[in-house]
Gaussian input, Z-matrix of N, CA and C with variables (Angstrom, degrees):
# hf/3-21g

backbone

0 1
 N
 C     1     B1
 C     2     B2     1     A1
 N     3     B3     2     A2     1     D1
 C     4     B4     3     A3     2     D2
 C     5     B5     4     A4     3     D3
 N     6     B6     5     A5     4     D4
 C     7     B7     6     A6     5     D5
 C     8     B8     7     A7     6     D6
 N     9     B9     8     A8     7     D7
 C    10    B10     9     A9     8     D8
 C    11    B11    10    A10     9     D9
 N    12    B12    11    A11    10    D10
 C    13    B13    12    A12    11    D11
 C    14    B14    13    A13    12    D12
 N    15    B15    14    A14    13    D13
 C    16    B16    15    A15    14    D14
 C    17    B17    16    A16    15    D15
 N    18    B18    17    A17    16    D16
 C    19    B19    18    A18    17    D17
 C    20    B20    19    A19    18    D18
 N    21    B21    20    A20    19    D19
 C    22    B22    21    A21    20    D20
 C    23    B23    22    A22    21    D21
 N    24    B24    23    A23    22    D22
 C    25    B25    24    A24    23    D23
 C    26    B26    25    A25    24    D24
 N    27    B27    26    A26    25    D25
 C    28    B28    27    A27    26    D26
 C    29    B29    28    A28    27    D27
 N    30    B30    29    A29    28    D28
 C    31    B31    30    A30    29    D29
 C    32    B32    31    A31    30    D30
 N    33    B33    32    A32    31    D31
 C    34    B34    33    A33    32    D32
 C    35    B35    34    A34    33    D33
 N    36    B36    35    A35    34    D34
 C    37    B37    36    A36    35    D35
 C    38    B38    37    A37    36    D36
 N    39    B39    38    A38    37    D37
 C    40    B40    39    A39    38    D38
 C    41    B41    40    A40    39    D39
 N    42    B42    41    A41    40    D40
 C    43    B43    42    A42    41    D41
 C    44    B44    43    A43    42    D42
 N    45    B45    44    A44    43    D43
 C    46    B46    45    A45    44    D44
 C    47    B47    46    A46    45    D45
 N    48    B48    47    A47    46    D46
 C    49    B49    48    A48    47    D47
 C    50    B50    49    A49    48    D48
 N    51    B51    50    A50    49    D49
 C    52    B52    51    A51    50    D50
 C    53    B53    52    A52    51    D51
 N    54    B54    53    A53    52    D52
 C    55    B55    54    A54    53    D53
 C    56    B56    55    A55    54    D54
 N    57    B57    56    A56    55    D55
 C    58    B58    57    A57    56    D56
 C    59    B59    58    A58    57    D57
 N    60    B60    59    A59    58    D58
 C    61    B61    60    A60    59    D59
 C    62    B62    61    A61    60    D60
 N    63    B63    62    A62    61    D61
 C    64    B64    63    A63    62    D62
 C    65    B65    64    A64    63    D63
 N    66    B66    65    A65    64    D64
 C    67    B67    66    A66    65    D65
 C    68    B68    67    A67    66    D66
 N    69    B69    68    A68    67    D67
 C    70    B70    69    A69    68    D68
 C    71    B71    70    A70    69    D69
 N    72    B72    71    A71    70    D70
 C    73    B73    72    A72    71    D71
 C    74    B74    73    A73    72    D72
 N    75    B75    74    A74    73    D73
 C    76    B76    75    A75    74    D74
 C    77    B77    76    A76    75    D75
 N    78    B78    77    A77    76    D76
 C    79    B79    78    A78    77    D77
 C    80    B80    79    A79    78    D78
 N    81    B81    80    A80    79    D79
 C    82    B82    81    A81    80    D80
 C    83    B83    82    A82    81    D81
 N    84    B84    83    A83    82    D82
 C    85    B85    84    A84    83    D83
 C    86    B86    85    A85    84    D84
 N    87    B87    86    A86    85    D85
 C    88    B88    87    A87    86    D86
 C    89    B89    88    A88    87    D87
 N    90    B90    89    A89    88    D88
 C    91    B91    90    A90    89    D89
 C    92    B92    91    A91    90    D90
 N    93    B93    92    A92    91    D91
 C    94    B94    93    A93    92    D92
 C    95    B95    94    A94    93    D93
 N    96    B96    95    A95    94    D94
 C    97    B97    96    A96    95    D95
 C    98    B98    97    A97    96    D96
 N    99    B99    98    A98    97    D97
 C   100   B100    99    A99    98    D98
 C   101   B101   100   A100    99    D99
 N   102   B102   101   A101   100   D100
 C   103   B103   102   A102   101   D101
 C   104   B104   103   A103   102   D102
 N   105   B105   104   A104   103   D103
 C   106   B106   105   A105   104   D104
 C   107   B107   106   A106   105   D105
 N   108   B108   107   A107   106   D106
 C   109   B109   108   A108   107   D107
 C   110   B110   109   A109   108   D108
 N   111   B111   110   A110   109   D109
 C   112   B112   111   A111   110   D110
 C   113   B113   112   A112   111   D111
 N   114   B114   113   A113   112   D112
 C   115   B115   114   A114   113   D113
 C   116   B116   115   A115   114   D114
 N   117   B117   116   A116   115   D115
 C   118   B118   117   A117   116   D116
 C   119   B119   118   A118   117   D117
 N   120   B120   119   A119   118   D118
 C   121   B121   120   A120   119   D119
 C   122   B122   121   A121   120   D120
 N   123   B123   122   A122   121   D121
 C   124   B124   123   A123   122   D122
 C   125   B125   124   A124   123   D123
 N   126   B126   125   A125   124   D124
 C   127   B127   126   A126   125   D125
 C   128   B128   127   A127   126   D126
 N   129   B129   128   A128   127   D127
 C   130   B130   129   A129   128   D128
 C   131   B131   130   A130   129   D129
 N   132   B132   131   A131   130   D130
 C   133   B133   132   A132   131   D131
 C   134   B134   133   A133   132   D132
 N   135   B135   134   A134   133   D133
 C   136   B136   135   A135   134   D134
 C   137   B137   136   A136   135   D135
 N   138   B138   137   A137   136   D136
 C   139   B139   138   A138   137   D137
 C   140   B140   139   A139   138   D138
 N   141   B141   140   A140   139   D139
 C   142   B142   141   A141   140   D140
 C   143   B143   142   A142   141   D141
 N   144   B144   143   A143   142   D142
 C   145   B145   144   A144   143   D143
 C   146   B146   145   A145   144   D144
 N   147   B147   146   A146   145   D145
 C   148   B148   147   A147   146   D146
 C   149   B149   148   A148   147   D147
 N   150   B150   149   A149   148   D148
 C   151   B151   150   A150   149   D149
 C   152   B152   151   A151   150   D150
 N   153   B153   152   A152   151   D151
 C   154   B154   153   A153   152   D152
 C   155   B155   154   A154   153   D153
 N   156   B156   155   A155   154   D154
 C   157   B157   156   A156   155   D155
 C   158   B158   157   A157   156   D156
 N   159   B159   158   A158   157   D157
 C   160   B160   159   A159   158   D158
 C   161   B161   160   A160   159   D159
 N   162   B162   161   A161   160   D160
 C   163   B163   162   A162   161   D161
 C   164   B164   163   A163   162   D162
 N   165   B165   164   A164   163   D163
 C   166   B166   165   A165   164   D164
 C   167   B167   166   A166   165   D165
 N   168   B168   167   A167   166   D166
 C   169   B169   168   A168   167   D167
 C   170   B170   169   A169   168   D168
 N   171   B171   170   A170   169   D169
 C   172   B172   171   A171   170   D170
 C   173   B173   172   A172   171   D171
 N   174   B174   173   A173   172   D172
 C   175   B175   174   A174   173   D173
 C   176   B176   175   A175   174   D174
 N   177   B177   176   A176   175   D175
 C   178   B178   177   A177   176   D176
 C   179   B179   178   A178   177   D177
 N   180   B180   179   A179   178   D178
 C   181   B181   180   A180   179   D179
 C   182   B182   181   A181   180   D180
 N   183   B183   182   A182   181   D181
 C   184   B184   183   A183   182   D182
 C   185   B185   184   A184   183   D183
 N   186   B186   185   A185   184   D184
 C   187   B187   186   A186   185   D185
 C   188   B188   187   A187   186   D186
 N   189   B189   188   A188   187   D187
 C   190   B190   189   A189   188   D188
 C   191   B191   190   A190   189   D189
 N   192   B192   191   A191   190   D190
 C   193   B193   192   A192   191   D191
 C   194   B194   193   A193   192   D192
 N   195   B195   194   A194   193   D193
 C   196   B196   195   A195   194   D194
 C   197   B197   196   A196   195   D195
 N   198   B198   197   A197   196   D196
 C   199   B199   198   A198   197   D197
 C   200   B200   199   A199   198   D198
 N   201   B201   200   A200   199   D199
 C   202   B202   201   A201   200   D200
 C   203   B203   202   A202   201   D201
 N   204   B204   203   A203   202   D202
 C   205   B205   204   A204   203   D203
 C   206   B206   205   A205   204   D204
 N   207   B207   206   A206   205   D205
 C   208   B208   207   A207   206   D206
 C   209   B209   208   A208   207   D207
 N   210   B210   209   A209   208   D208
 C   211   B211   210   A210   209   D209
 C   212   B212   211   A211   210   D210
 N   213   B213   212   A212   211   D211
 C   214   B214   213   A213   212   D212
 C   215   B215   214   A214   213   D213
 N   216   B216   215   A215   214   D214
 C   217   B217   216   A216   215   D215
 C   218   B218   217   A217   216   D216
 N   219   B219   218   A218   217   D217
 C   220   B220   219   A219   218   D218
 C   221   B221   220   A220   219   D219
 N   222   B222   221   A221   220   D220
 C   223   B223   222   A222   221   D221
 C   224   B224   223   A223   222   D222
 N   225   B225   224   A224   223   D223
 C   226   B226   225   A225   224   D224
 C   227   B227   226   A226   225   D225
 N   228   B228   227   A227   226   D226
 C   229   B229   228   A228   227   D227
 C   230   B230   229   A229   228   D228

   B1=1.4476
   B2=1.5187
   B3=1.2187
   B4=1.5653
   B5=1.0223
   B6=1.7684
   B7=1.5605
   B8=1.6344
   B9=1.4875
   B10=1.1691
   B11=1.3651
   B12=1.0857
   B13=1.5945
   B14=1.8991
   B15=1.5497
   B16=1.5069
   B17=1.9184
   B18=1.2744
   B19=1.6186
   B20=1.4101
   B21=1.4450
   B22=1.1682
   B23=0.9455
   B24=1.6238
   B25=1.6955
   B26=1.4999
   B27=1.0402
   B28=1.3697
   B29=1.5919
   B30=1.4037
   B31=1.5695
   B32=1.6633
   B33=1.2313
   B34=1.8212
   B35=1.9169
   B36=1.4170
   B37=1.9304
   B38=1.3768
   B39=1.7850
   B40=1.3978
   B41=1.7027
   B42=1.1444
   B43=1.4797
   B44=2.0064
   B45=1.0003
   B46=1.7842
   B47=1.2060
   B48=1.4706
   B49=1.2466
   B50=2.0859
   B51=1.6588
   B52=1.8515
   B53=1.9062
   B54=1.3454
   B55=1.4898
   B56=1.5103
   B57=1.4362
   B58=1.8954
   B59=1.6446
   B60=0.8366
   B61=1.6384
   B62=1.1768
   B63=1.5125
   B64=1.3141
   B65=1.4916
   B66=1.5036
   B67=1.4920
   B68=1.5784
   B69=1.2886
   B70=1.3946
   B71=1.4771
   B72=0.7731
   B73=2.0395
   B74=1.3321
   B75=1.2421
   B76=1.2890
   B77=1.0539
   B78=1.5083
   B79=1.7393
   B80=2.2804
   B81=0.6306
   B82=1.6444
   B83=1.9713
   B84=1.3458
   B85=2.0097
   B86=1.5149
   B87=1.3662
   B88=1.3548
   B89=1.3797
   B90=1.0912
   B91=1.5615
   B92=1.8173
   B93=1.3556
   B94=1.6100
   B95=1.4459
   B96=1.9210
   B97=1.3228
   B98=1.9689
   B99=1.4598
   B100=0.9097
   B101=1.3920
   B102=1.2142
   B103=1.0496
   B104=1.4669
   B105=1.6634
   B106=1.6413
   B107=1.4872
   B108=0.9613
   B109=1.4385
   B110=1.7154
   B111=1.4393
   B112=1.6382
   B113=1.5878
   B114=1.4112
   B115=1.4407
   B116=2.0544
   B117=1.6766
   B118=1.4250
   B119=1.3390
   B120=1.1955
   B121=1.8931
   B122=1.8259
   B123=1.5891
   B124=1.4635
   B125=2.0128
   B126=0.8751
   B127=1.5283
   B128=1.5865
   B129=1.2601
   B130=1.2268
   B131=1.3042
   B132=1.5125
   B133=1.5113
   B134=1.7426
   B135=1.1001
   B136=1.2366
   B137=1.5699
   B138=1.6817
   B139=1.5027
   B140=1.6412
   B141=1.3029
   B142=1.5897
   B143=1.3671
   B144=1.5516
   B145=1.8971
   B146=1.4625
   B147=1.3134
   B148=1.8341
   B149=1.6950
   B150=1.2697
   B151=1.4195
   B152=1.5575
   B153=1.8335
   B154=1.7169
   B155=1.9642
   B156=2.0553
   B157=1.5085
   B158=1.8562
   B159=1.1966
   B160=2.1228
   B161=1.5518
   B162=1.2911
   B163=1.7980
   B164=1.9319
   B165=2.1534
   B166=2.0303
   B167=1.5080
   B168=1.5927
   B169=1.2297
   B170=1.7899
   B171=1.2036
   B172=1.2791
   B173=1.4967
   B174=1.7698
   B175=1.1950
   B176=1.4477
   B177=1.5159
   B178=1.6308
   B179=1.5404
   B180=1.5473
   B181=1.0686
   B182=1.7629
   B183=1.7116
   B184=1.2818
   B185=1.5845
   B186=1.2561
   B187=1.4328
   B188=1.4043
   B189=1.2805
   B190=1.3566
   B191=1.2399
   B192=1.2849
   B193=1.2611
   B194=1.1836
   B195=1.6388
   B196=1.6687
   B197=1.9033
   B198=1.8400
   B199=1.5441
   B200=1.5333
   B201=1.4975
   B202=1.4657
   B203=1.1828
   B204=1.5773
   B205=1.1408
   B206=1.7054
   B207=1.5123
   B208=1.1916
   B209=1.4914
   B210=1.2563
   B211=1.5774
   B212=1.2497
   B213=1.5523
   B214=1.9033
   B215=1.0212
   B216=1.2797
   B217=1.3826
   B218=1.3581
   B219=1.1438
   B220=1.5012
   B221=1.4683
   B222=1.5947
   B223=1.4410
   B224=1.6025
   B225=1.2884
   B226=2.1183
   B227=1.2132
   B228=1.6143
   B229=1.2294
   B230=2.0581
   A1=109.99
   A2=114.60
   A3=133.82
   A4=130.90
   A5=121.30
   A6=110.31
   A7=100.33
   A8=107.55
   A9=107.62
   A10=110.87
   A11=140.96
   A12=141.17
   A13=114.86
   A14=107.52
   A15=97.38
   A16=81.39
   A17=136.43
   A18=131.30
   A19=124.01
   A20=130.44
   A21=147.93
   A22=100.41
   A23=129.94
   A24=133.37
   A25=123.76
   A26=119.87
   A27=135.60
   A28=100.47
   A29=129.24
   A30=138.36
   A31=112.04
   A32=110.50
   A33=119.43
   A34=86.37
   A35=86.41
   A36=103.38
   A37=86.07
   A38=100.54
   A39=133.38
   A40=95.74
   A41=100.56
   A42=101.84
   A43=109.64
   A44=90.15
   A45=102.36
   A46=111.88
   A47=134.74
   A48=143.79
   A49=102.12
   A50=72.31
   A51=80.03
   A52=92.74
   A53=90.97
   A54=111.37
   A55=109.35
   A56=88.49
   A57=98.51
   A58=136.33
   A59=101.53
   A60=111.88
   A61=139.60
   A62=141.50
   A63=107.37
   A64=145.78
   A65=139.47
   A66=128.56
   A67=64.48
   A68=131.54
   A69=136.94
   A70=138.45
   A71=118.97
   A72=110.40
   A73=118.12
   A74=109.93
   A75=131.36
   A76=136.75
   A77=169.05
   A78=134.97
   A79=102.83
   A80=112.83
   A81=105.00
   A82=89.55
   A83=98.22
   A84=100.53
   A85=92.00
   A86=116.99
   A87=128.86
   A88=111.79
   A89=147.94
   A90=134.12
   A91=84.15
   A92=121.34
   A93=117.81
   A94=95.35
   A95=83.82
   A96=94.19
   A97=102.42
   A98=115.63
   A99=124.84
   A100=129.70
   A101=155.16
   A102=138.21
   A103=123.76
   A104=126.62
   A105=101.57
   A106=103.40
   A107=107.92
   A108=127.49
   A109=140.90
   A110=86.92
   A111=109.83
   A112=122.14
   A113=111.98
   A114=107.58
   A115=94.87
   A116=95.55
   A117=108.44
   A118=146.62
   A119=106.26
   A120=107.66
   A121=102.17
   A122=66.87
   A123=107.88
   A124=115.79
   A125=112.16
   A126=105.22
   A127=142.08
   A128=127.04
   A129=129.47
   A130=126.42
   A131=120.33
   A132=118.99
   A133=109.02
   A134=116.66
   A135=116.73
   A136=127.68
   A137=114.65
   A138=113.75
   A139=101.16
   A140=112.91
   A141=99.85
   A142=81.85
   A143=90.49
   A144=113.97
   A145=96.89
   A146=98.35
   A147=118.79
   A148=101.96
   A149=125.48
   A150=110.20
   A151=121.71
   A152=103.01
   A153=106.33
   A154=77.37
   A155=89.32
   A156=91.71
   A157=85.64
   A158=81.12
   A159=88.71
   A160=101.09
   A161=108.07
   A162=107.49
   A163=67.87
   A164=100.58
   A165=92.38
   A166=83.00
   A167=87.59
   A168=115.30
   A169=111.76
   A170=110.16
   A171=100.73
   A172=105.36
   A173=105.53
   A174=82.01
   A175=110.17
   A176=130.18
   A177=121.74
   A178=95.07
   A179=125.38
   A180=107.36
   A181=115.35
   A182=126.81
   A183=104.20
   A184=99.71
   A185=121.78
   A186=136.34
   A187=136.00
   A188=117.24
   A189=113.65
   A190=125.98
   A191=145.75
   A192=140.87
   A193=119.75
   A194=110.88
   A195=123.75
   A196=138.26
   A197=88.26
   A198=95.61
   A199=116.45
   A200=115.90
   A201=123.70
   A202=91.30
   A203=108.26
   A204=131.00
   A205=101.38
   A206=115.77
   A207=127.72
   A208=128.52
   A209=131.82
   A210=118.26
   A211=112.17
   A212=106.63
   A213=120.57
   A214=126.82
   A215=148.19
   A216=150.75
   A217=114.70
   A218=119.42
   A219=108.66
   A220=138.05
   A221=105.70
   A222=120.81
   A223=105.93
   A224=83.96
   A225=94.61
   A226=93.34
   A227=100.18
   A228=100.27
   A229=100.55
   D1=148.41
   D2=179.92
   D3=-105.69
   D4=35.22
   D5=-159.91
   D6=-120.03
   D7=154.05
   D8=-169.00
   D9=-150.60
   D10=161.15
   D11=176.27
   D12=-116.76
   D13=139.08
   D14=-162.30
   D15=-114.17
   D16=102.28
   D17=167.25
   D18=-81.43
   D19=116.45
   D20=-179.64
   D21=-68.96
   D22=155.40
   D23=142.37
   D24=-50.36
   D25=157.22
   D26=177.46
   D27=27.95
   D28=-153.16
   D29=-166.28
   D30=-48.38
   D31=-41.59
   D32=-178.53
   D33=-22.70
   D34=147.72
   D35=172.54
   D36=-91.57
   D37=153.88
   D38=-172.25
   D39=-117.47
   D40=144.53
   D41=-178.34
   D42=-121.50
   D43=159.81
   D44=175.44
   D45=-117.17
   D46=145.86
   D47=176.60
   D48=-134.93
   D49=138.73
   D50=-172.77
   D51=-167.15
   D52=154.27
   D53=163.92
   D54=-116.96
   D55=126.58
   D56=157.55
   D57=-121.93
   D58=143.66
   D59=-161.19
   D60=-88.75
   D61=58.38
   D62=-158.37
   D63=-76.44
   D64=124.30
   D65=-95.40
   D66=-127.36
   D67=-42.00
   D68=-157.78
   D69=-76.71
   D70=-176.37
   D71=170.57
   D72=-75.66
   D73=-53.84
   D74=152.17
   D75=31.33
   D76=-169.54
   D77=81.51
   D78=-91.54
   D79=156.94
   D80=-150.57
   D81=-129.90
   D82=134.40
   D83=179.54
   D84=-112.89
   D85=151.93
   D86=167.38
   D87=-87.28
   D88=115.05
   D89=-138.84
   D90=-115.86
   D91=-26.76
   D92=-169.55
   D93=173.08
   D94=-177.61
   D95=176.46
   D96=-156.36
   D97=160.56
   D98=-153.98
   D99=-142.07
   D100=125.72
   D101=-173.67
   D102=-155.92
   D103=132.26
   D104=-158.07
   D105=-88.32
   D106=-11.07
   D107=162.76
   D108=-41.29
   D109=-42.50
   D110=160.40
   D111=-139.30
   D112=162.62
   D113=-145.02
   D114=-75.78
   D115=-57.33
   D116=148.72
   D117=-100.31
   D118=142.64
   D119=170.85
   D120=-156.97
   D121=140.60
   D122=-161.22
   D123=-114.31
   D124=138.74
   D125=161.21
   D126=-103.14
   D127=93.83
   D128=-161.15
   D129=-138.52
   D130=163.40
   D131=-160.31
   D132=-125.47
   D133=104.87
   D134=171.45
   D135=-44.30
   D136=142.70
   D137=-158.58
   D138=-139.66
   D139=141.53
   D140=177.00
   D141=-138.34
   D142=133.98
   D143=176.88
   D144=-146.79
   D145=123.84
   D146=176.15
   D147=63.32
   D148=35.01
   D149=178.48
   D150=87.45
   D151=-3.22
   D152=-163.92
   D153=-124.40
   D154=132.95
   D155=-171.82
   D156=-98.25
   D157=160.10
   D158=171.97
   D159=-156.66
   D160=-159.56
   D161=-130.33
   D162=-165.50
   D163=107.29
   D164=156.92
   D165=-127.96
   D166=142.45
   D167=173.79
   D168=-42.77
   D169=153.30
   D170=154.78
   D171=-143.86
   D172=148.50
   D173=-172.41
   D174=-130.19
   D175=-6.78
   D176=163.99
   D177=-124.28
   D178=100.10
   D179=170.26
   D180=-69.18
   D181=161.67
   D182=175.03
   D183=-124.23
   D184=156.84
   D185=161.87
   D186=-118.84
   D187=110.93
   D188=-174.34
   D189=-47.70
   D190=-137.88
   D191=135.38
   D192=-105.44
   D193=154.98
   D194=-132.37
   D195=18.38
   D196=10.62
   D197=158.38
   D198=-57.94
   D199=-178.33
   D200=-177.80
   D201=-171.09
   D202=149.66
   D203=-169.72
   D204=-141.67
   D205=122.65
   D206=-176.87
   D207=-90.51
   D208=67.65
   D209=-168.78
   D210=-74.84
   D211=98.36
   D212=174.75
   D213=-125.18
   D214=-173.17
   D215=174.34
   D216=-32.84
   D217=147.87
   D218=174.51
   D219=65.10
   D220=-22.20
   D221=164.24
   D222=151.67
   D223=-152.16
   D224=-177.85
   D225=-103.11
   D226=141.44
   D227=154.78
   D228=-139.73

């Protein structure tokens, strides 16, 4: 597994990076995410338009079966 956490100083959001898999027959939705660790968490994909980076929500990612979905730097891939 590949997951890792990047922590800012003081208030700045901290981000998580992880791959998920779907192992099943299935097609599989990410319904959320959770952590007791932080107050919020969220799932989202980084975007750069005109040079200005931003952050859209996402909110059921879906996976086919034996798709994967990568949450890393810079966005999903």
């Amino acid at each position: 597994m590949d997951q890792r956490m990047r922590l800012l100083p003081g208030e700045l959001p901290a981000a998580g990076y992880f791959t998920v898999t779907n192992t099943g027959s299935r097609p599989l939705v990410l319904v959320g995410a959770e952590s007791p660790a932080f107050e919020t968490v969220m799932m989202h994909k980084s975007t750069q338009k005109d040079g200005t980076a931003s952050m859209e929500h996402i909110e059921e990612p879906r996976l086919a079966p034996g798709e994967s979905v990568k949450f890393s730097p810079g966005g999903i891939t």
